[in-house]
N, CA, C and O atoms as a MOPAC input file, in Angstrom:
PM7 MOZYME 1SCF
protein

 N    -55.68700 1    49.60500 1    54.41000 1
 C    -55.86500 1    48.26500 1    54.02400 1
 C    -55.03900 1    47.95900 1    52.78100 1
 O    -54.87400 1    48.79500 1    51.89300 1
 N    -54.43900 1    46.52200 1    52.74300 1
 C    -53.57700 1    46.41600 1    51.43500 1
 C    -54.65900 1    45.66000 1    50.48500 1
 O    -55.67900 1    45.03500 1    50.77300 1
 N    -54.15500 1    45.90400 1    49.46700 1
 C    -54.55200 1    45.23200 1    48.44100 1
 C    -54.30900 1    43.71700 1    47.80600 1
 O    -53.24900 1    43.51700 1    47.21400 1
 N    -55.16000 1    42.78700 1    47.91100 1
 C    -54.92900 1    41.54400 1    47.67100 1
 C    -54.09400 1    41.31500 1    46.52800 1
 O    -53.42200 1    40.28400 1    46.54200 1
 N    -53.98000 1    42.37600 1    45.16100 1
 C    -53.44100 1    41.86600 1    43.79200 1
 C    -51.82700 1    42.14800 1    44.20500 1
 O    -50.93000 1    41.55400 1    43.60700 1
 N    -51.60000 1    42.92400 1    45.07500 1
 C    -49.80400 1    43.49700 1    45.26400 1
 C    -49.53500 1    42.71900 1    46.18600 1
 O    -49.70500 1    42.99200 1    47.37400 1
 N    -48.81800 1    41.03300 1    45.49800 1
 C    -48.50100 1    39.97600 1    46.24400 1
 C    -46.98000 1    39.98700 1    45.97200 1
 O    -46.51800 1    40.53200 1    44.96900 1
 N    -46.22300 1    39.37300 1    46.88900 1
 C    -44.30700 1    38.88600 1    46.57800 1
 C    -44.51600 1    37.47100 1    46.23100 1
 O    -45.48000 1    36.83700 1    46.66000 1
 N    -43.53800 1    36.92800 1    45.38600 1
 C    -43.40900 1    35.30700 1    45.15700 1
 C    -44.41000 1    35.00600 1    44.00800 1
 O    -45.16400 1    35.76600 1    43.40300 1
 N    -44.09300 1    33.05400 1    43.83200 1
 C    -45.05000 1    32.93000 1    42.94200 1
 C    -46.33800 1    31.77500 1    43.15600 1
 O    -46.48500 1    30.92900 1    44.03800 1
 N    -47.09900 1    32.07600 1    42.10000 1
 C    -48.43400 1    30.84200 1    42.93800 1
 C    -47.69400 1    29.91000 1    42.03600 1
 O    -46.88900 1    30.05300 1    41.11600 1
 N    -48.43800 1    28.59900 1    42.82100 1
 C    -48.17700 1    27.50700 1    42.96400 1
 C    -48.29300 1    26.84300 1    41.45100 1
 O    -47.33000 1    26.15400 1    41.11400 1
 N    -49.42900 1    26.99200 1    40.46700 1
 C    -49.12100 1    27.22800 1    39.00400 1
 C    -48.17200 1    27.64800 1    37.99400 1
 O    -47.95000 1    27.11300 1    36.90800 1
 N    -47.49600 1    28.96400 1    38.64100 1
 C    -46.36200 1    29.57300 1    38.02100 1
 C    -45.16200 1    28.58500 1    38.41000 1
 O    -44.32900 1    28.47600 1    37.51000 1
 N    -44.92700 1    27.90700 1    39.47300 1
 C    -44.10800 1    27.32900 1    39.61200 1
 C    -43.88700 1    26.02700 1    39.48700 1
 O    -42.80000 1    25.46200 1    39.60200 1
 N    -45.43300 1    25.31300 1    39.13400 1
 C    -45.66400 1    23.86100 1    38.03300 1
 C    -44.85500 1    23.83300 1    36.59000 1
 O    -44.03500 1    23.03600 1    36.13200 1
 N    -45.64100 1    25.46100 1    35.89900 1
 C    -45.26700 1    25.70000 1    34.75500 1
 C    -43.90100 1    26.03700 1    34.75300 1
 O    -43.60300 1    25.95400 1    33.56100 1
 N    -42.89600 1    26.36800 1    35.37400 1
 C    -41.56300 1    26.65200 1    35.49900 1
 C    -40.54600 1    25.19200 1    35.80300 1
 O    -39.43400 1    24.88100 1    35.37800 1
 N    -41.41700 1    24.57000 1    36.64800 1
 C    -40.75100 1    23.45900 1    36.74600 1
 C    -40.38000 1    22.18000 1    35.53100 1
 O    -39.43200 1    21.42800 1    35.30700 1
 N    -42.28000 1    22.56600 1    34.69200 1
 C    -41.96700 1    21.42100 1    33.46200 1
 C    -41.55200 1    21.97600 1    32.48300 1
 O    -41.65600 1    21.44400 1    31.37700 1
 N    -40.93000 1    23.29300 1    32.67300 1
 C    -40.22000 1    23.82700 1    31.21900 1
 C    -39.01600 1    23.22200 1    31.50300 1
 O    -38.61500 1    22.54900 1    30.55300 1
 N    -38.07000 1    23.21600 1    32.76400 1
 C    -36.75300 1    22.93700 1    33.08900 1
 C    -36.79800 1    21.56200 1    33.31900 1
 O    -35.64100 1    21.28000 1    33.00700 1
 N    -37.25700 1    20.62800 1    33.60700 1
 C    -37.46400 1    19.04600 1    32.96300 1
 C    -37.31900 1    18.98600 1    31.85000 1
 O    -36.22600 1    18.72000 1    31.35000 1
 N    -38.56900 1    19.25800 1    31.05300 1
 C    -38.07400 1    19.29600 1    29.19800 1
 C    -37.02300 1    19.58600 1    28.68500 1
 O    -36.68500 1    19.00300 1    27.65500 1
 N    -36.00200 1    20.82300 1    29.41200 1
 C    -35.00000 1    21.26800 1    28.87400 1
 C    -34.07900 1    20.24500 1    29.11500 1
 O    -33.08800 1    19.79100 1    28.54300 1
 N    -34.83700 1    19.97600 1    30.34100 1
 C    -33.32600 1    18.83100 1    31.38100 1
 C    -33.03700 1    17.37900 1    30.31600 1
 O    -31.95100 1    16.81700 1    30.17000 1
 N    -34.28600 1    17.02400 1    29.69400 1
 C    -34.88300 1    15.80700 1    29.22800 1
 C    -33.75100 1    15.91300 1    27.99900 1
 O    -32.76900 1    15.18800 1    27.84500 1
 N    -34.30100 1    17.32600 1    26.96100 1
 C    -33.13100 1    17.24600 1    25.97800 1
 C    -31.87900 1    17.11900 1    25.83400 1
 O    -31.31800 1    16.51800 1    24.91700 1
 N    -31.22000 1    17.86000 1    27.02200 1
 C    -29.89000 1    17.78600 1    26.99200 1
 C    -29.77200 1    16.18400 1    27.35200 1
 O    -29.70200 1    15.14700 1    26.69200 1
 N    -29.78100 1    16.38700 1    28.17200 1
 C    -29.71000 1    14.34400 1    28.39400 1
 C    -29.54100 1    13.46300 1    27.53700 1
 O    -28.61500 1    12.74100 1    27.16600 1
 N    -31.17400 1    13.73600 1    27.13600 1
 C    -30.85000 1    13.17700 1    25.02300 1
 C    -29.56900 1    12.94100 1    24.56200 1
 O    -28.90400 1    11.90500 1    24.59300 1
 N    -29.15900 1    14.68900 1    23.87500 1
 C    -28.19700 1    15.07200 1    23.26300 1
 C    -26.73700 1    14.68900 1    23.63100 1
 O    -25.76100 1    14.43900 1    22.92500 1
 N    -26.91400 1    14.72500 1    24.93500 1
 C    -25.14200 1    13.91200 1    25.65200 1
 C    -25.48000 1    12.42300 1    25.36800 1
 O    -24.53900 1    11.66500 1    25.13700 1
 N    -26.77300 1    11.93700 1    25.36600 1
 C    -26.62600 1    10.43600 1    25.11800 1
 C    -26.16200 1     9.93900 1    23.87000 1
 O    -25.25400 1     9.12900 1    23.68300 1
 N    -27.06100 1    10.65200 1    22.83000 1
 C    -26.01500 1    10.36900 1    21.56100 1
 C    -24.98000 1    10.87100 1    20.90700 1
 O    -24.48000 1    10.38500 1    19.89300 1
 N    -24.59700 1    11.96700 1    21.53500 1
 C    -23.04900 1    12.54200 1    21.35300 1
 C    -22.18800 1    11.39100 1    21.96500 1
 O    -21.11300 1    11.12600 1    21.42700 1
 N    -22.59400 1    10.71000 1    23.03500 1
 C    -21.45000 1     9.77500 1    23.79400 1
 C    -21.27800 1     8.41200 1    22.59500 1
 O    -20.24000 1     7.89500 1    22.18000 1
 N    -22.92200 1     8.05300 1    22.21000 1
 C    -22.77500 1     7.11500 1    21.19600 1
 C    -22.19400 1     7.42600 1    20.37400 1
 O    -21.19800 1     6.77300 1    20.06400 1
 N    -22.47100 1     8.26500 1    19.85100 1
 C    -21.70300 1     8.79000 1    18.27400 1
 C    -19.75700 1     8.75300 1    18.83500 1
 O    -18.88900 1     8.22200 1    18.14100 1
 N    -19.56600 1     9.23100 1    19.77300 1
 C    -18.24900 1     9.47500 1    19.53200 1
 C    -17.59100 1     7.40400 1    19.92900 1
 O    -16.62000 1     6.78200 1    19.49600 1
 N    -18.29300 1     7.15400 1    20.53600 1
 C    -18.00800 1     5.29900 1    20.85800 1
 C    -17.72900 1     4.97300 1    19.48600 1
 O    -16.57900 1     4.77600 1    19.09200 1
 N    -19.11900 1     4.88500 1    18.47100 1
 C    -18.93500 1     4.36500 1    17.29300 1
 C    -17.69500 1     5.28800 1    16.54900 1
 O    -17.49400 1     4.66000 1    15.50900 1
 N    -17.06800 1     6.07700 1    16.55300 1
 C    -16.28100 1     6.75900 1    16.12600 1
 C    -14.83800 1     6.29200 1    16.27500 1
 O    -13.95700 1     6.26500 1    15.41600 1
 N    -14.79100 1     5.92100 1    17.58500 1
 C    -13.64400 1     5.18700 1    18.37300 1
 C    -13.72400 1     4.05700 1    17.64200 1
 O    -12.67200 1     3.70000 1    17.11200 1
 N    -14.79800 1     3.31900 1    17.44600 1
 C    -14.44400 1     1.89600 1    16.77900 1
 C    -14.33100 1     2.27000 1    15.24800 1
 O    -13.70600 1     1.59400 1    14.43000 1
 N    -14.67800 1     2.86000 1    15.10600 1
 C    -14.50700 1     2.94800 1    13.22800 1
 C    -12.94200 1     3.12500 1    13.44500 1
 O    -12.11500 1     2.39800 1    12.89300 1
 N    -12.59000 1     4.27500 1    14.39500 1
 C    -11.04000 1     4.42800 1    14.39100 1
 C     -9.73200 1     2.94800 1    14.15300 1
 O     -8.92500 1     2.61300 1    13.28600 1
 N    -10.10500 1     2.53000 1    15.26500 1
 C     -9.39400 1     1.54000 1    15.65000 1
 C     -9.63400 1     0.19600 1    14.88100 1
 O     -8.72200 1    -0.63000 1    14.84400 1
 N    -10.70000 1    -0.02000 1    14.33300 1
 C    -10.79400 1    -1.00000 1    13.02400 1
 C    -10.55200 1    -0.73700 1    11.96500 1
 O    -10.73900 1    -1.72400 1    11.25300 1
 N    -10.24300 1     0.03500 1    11.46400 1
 C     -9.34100 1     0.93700 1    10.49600 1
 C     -8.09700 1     0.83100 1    10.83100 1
 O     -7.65200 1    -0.13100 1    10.20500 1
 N     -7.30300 1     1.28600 1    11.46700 1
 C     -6.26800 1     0.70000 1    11.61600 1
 C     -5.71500 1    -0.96000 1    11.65400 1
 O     -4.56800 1    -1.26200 1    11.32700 1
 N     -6.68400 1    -1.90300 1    12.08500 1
 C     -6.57800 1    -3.38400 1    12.43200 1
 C     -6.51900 1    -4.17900 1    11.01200 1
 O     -5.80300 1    -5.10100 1    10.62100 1
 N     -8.23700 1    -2.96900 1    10.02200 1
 C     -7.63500 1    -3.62900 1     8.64200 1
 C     -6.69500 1    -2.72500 1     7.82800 1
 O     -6.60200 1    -3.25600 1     6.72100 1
 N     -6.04700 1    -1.74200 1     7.86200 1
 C     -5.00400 1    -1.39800 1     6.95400 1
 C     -3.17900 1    -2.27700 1     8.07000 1
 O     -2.35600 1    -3.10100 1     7.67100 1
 N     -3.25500 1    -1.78400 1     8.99000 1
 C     -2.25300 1    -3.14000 1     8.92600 1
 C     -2.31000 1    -4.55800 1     8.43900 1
 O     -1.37200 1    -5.00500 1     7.77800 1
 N     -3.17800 1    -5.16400 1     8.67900 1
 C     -3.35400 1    -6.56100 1     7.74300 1
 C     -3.47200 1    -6.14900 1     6.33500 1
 O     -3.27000 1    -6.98600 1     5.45500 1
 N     -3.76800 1    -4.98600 1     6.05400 1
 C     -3.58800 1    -5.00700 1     4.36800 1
 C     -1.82000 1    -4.90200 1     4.11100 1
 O     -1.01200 1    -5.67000 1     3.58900 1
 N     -1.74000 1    -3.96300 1     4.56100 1
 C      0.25300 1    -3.76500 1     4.48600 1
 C      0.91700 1    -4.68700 1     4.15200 1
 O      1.62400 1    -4.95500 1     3.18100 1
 N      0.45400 1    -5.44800 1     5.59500 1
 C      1.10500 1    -7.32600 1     5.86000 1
 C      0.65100 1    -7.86200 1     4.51800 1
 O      1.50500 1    -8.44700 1     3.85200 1
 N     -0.46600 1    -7.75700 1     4.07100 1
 C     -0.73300 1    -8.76000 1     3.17400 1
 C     -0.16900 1    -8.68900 1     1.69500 1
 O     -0.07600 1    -9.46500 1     0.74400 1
 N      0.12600 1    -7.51700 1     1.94200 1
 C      0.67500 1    -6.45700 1     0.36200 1
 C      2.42300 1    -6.38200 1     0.17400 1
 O      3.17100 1    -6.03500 1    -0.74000 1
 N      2.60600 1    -6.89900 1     1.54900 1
 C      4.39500 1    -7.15400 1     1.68200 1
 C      4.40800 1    -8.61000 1     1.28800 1
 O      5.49400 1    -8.94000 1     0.81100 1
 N      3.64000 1    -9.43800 1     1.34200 1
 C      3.83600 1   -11.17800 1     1.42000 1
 C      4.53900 1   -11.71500 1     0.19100 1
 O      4.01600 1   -11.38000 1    -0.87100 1
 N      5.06500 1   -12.08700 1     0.15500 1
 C      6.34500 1   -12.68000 1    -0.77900 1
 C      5.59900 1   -13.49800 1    -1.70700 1
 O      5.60300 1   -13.33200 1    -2.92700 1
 N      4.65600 1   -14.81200 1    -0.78100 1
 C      4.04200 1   -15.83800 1    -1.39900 1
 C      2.68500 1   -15.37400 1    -1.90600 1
 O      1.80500 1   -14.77600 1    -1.28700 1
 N      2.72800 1   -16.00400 1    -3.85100 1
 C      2.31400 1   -15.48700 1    -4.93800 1
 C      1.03400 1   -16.78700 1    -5.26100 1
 O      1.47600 1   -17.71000 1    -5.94500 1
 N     -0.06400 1   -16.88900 1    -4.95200 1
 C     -1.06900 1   -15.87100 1    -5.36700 1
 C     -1.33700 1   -15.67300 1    -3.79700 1
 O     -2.11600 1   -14.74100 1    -3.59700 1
 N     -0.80300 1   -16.43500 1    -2.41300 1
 C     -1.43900 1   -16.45100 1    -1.06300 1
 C     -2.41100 1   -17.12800 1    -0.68600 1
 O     -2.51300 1   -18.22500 1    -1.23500 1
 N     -3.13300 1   -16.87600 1     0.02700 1
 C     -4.32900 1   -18.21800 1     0.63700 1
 C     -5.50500 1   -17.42400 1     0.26800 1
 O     -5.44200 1   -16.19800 1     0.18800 1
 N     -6.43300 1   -18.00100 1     0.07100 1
 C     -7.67600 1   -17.63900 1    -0.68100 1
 C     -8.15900 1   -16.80700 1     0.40900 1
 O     -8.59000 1   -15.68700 1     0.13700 1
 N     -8.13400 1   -17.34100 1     1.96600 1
 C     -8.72200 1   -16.52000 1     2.91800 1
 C     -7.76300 1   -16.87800 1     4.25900 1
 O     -6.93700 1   -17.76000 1     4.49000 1
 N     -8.22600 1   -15.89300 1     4.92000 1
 C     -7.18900 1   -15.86900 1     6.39700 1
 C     -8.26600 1   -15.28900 1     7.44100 1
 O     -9.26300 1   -14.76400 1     6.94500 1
 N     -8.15800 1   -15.33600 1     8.82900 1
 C     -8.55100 1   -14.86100 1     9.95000 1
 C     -7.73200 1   -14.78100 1    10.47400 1
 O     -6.69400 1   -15.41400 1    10.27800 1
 N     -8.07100 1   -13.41900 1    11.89200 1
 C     -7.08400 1   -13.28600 1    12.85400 1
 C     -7.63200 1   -12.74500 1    14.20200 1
 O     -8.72800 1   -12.23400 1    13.97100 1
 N     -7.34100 1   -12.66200 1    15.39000 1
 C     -7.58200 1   -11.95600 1    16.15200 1
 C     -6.00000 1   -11.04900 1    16.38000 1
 O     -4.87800 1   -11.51500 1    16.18000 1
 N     -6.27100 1    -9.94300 1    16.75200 1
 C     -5.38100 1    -8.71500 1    17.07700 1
 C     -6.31000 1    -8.32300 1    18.45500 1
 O     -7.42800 1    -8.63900 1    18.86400 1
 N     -4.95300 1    -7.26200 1    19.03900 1
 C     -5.95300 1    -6.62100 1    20.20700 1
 C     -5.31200 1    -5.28000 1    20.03200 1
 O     -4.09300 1    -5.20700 1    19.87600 1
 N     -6.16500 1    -4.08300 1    20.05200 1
 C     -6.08600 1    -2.92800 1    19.73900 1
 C     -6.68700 1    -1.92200 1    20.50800 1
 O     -7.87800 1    -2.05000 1    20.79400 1
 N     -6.07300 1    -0.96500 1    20.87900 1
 C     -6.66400 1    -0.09700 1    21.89900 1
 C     -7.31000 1    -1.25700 1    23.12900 1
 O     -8.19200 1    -1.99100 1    22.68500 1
 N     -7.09800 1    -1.37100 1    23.96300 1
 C     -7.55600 1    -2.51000 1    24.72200 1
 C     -8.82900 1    -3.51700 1    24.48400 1
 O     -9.61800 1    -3.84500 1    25.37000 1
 N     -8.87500 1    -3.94000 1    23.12900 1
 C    -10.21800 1    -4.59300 1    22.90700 1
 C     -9.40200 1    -5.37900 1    21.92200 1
 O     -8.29700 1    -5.19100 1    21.41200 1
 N    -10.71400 1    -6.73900 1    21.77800 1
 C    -10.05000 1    -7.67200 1    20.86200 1
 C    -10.65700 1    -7.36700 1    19.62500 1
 O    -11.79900 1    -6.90700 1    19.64600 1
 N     -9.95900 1    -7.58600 1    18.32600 1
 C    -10.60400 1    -7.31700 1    17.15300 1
 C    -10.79600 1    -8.24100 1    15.83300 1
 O     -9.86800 1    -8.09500 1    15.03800 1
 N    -11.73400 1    -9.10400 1    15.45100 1
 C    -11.71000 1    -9.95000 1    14.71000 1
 C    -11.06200 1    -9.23200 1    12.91400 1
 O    -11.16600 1    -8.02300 1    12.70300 1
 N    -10.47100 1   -10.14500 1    11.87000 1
 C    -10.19100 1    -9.64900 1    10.95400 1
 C    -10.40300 1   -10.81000 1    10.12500 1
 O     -9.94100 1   -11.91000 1    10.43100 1
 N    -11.08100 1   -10.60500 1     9.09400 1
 C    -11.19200 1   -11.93800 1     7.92800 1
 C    -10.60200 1   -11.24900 1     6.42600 1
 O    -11.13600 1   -10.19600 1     6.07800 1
 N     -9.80200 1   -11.67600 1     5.77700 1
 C     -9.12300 1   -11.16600 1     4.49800 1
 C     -9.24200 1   -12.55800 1     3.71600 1
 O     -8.78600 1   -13.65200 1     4.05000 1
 N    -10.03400 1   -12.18700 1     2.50300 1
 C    -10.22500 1   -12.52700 1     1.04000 1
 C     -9.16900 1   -12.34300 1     0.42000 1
 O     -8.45900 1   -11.37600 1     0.69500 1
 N     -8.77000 1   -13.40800 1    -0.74500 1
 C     -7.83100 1   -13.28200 1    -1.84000 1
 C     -8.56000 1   -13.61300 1    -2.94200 1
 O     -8.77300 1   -14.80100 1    -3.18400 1
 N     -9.08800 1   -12.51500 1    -3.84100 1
 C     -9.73200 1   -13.17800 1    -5.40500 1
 C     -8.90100 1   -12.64000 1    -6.27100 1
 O     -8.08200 1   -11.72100 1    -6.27000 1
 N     -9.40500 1   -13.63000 1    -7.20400 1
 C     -8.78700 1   -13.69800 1    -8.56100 1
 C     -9.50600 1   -13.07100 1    -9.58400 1
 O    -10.73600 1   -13.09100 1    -9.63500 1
 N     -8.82200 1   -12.54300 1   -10.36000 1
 C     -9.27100 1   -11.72000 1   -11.26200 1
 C     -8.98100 1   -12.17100 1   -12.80100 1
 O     -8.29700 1   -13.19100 1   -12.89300 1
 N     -9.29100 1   -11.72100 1   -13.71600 1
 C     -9.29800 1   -11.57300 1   -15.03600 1
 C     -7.96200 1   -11.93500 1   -15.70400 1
 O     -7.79900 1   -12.81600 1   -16.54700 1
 N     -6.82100 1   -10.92700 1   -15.07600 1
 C     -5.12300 1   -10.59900 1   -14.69800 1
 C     -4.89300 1   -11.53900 1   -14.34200 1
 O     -5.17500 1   -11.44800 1   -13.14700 1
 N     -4.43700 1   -12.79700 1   -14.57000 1
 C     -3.49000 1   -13.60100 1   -13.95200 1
 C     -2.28600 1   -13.30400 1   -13.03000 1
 O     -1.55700 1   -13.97900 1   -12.30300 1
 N     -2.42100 1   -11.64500 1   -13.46700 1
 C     -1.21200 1   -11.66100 1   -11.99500 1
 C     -1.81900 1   -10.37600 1   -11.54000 1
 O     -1.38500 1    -9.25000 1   -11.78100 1
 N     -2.68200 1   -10.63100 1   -10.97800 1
 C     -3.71700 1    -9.18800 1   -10.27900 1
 C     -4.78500 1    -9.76500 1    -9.22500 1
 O     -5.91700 1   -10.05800 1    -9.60900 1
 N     -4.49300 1    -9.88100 1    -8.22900 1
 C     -5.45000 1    -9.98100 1    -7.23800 1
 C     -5.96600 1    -8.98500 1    -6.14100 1
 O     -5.25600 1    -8.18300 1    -5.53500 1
 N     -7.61200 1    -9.20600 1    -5.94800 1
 C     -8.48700 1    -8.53700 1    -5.57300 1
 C     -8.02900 1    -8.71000 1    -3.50900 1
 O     -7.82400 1    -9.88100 1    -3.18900 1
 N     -7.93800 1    -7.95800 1    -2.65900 1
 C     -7.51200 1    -8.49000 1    -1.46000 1
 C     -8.84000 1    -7.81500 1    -0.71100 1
 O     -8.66800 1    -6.61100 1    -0.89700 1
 N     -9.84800 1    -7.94700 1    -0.09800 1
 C    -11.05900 1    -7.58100 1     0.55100 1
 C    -10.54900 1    -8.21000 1     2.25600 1
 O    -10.23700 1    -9.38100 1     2.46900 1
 N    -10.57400 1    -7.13500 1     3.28200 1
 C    -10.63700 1    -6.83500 1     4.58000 1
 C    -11.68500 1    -6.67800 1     5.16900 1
 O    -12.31500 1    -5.70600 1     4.75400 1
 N    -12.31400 1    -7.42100 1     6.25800 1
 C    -13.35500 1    -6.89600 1     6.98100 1
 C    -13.03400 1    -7.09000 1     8.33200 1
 O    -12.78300 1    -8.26100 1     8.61700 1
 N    -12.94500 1    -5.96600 1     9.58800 1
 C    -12.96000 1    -6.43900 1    10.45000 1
 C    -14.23900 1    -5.84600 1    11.50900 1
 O    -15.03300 1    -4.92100 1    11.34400 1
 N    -14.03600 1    -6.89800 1    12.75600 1
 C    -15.04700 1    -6.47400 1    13.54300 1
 C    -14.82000 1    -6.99100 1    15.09300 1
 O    -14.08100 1    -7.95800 1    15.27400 1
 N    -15.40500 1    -6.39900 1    16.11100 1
 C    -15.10500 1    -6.58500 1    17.37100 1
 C    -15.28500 1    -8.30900 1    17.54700 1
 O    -15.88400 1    -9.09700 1    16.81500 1
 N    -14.68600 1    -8.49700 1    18.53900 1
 C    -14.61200 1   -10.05800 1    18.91800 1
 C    -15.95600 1   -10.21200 1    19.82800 1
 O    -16.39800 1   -11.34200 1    20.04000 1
 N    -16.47200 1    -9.28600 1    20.25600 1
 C    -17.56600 1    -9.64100 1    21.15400 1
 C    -18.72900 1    -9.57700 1    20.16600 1
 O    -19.72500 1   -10.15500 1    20.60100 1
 N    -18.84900 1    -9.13200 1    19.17400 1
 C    -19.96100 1    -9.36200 1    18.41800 1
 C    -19.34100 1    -9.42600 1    16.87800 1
 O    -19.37000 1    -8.53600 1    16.02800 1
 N    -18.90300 1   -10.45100 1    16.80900 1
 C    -18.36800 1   -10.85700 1    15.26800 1
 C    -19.13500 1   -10.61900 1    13.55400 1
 O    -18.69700 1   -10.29000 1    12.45200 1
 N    -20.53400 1   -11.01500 1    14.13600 1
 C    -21.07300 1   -10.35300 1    13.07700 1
 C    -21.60100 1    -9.18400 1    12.26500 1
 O    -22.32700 1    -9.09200 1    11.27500 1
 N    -20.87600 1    -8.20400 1    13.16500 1
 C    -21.45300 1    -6.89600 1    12.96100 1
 C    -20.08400 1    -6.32500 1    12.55100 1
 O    -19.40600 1    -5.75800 1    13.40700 1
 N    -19.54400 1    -6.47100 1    10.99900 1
 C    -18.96600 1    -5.69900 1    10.09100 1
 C    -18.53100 1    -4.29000 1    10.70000 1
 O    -19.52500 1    -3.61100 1    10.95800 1
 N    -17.54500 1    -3.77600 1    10.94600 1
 C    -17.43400 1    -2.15600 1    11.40700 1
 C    -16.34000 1    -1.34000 1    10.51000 1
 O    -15.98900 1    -0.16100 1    10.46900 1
 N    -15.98900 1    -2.46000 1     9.85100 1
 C    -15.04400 1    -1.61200 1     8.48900 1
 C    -14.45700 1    -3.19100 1     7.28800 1
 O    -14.28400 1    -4.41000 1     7.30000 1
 N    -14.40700 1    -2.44700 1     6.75600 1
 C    -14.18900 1    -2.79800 1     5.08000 1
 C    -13.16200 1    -2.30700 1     4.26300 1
 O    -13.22200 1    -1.16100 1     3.81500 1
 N    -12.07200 1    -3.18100 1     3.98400 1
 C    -11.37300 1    -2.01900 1     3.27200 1
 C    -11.02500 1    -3.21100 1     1.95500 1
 O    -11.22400 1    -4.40400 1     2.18500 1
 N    -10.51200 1    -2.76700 1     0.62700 1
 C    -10.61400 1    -3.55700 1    -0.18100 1
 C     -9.23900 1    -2.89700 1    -0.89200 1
 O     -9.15600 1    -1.68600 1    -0.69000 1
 N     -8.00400 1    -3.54900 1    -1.79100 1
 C     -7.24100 1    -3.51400 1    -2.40700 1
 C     -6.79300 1    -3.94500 1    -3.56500 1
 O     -7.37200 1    -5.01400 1    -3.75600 1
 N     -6.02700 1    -3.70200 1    -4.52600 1
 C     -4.99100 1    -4.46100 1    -5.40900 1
 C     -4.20300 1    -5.29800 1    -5.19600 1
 O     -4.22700 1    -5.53100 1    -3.98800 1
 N     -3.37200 1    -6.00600 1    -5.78000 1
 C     -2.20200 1    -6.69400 1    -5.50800 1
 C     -1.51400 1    -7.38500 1    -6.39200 1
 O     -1.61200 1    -8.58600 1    -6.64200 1
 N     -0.59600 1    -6.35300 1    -7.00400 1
 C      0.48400 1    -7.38600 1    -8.42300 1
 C      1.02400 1    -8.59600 1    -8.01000 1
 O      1.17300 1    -9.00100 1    -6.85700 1
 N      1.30500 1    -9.13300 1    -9.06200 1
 C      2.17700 1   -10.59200 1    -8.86200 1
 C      3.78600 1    -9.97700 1    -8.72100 1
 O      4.24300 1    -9.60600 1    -9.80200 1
 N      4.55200 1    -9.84600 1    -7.73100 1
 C      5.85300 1    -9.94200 1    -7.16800 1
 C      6.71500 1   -10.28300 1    -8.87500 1
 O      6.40700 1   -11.02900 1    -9.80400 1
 N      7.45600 1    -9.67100 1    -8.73700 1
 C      8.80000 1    -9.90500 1    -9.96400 1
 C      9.30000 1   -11.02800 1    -9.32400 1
 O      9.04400 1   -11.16400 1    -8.12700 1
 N     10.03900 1   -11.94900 1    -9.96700 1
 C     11.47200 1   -12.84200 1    -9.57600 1
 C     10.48200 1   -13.87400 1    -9.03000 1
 O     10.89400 1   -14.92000 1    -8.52700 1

């Protein structure tokens, strides 16, 4: 006669408990690719709005005309997306020293700031 305890396979418990360990595991990774994908998106846009405001700073830092316009907007399109840009001209203390402040941000949601960049700017000789 065999013995009931010397069984093959597993009961039906062992294989509940096996199943909701590998869900949970499944659950985290999932997680973890979800905000690795976010994180690297927002990364991409920090990229590429960074670039949108240091070219408009360049441009603005080459401009001939002395003191410039108090403020400017623009749309650009960059990496295939559109990108809003608003540039400040303040005045300072220096009569020939102005403050130049960059902000840009996606065109589909304008109010959400995604870079900042801020500069100097002498008054041109001649």
């Amino acid at each position: 006669m065999k013995s009931l305890s010397n069984h093959n396979g597993f009961t039906l418990l062992e294989l509940l408990v096996a199943m909701a360990i590998f869900a949970t595991a499944g659950i985290a990774i999932m997680q973890a690719t979800s905000a690795h994908i976010r994180s690297i998106t927002m990364l991409e846009d920090s990229t590429f709005a960074s670039f949108v405001a240091n070219n408009q700073m360049q441009l603005a830092l080459l401009e001939k005309e002395w003191p410039g316009k108090e403020q400017r907007k623009g749309e650009v399109e960059q990496g295939n997306r559109k990108w809003l840009w608003q540039l400040e001209n303040y005045k300072l203390e220096d009569a020939d020293l102005r403050l130049i402040k960059i902000q840009v941000s996606l065109a589909e949601t304008p109010e959400d700031i995604l870079y900042s960049l801020q500069s100097y700017k002498g008054k041109p000789n001649g």
